[in-house]
C-alpha positions in Angstrom: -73.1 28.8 121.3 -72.8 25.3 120.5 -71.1 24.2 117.4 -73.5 22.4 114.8 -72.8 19.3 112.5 -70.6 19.9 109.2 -71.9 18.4 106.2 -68.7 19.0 103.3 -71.4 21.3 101.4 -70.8 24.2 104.3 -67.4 23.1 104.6 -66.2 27.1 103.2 -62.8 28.3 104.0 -64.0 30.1 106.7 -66.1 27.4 108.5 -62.6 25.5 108.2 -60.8 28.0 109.7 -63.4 28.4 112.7 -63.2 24.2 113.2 -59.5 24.6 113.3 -59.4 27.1 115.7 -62.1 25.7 117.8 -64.0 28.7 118.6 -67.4 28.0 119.0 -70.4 29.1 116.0 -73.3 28.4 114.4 -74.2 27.9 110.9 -77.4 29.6 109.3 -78.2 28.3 106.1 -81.1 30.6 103.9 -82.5 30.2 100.6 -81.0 33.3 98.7 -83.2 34.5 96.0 -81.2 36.1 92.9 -84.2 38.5 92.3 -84.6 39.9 95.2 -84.3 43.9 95.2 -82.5 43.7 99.1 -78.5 44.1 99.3 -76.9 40.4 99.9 -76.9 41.5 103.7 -80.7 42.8 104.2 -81.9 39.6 102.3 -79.4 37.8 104.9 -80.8 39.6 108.1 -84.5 39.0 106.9 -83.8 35.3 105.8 -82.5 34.8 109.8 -85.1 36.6 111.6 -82.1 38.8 112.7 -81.4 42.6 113.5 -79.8 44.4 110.5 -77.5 46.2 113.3 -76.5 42.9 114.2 -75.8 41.3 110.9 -72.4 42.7 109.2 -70.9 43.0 105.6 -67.5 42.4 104.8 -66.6 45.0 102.3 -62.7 45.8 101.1 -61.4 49.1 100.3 -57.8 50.4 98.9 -56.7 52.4 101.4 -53.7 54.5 99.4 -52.7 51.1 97.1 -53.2 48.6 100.2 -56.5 46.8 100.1 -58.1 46.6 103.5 -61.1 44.8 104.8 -64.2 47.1 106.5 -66.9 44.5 108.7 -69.6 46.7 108.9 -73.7 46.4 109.4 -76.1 45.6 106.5 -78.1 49.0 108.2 -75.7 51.3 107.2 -72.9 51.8 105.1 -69.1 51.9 105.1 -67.2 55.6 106.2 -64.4 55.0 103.9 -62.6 58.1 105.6 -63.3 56.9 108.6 -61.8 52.9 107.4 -58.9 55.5 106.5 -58.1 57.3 109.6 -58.2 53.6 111.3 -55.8 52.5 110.1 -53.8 56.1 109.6 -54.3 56.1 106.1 -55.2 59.4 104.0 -57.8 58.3 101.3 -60.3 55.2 100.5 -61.7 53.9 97.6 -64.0 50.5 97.2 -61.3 47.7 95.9 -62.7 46.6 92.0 -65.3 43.6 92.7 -62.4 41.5 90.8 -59.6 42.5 92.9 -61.8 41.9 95.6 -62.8 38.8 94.8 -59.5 37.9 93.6 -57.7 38.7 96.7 -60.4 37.2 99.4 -61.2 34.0 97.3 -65.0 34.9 97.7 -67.4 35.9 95.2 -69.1 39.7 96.3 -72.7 38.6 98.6 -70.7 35.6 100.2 -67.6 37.8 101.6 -66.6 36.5 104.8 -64.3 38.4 107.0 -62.6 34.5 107.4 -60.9 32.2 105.7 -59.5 34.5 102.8 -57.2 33.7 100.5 -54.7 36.5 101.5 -54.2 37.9 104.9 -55.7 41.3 105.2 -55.6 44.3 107.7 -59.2 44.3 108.6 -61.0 46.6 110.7 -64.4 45.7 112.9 -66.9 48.7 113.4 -67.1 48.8 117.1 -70.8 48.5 117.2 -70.4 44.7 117.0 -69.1 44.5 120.6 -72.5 45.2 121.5 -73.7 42.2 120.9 -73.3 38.5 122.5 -73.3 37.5 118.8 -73.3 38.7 115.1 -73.9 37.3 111.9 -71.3 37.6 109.0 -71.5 35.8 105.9 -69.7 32.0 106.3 -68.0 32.4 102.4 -71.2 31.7 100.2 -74.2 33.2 99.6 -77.5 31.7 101.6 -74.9 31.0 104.3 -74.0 32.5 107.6 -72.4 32.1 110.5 -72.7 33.4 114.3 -69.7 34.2 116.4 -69.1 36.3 119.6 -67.5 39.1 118.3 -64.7 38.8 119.9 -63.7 35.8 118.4 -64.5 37.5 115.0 -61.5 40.4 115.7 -59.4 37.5 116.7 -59.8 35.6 113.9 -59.1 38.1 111.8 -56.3 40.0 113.8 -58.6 43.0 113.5 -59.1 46.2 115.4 -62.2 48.1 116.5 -63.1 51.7 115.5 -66.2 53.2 114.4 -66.9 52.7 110.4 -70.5 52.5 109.4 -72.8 55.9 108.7 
């Protein structure tokens, strides 16, 4: 996957954080429509032409008072017992919106599982290592990035396990 030209409007923390490390991406800019009735991540997937099981949402949980990051597809939804067990936790709760925000330096529909503010355990669901290349969002809404997945649990020091229903 070749990387693409930068203009400063895509320049996101995340995008920064892919040129820094030099792993290659792409950037897929959409027109996101504040009406629509989709979830951010459907409207993504059918703004790119893409496979919902291929495109992922980056959702955080408190996992017994630590907040962790889930990556999961737009197709399903988070298991928060089984974001729990993967990381040998007891119980899961979706993290506030603020404290999500707050703590990732993204506002909710333009999540990315890169460039965050604070350095969070994050776990991949292992679907995604079916794929040559998925879709997560690149820190703004209307804008996404591909990466091979491995270079997404890289990135983000994750693990693998599976988390979607």
């Amino acid at each position: 996957m070749a990387k693409k030209n930068r203009t400063s409007s895509h320049g996101t923390p995340a995008v920064v954080a892919l040129d820094r490390d030099g792993a290659p991406y792409g950037l897929h800019p959409y027109e996101h429509d504040p009406t629509s009735d989709l979830s951010y991540g459907l409207e993504a997937a059918a703004a790119l032409g893409a496979d919902p099981a291929q495109v992922f949402k980056t959702l955080l949980a408190d996992v017994d008072g630590t907040l962790v990051v889930g990556v999961v597809p737009v197709s399903g939804t988070l298991d928060l017992k089984a974001l729990a067990r993967a990381v040998g936790g007891k119980r899961a709760t979706m993290a506030d919106v603020a404290v999500a925000q707050r703590a990732t330096g993204y506002v909710v529909g333009g999540i990315s599982p890169l460039g965050q503010k604070q350095r969070l355990r994050t776990v991949v669901d292992e679907s995604a290592t079916a794929f040559d290349v998925v879709y997560v969002s690149a820190g703004r809404r209307g804008l996404d990035l591909s990466l091979a997945p491995a270079d997404l649990v890289r990135l983000t020091g994750a693990t693998t396990a599976p988390l979607g229903r």
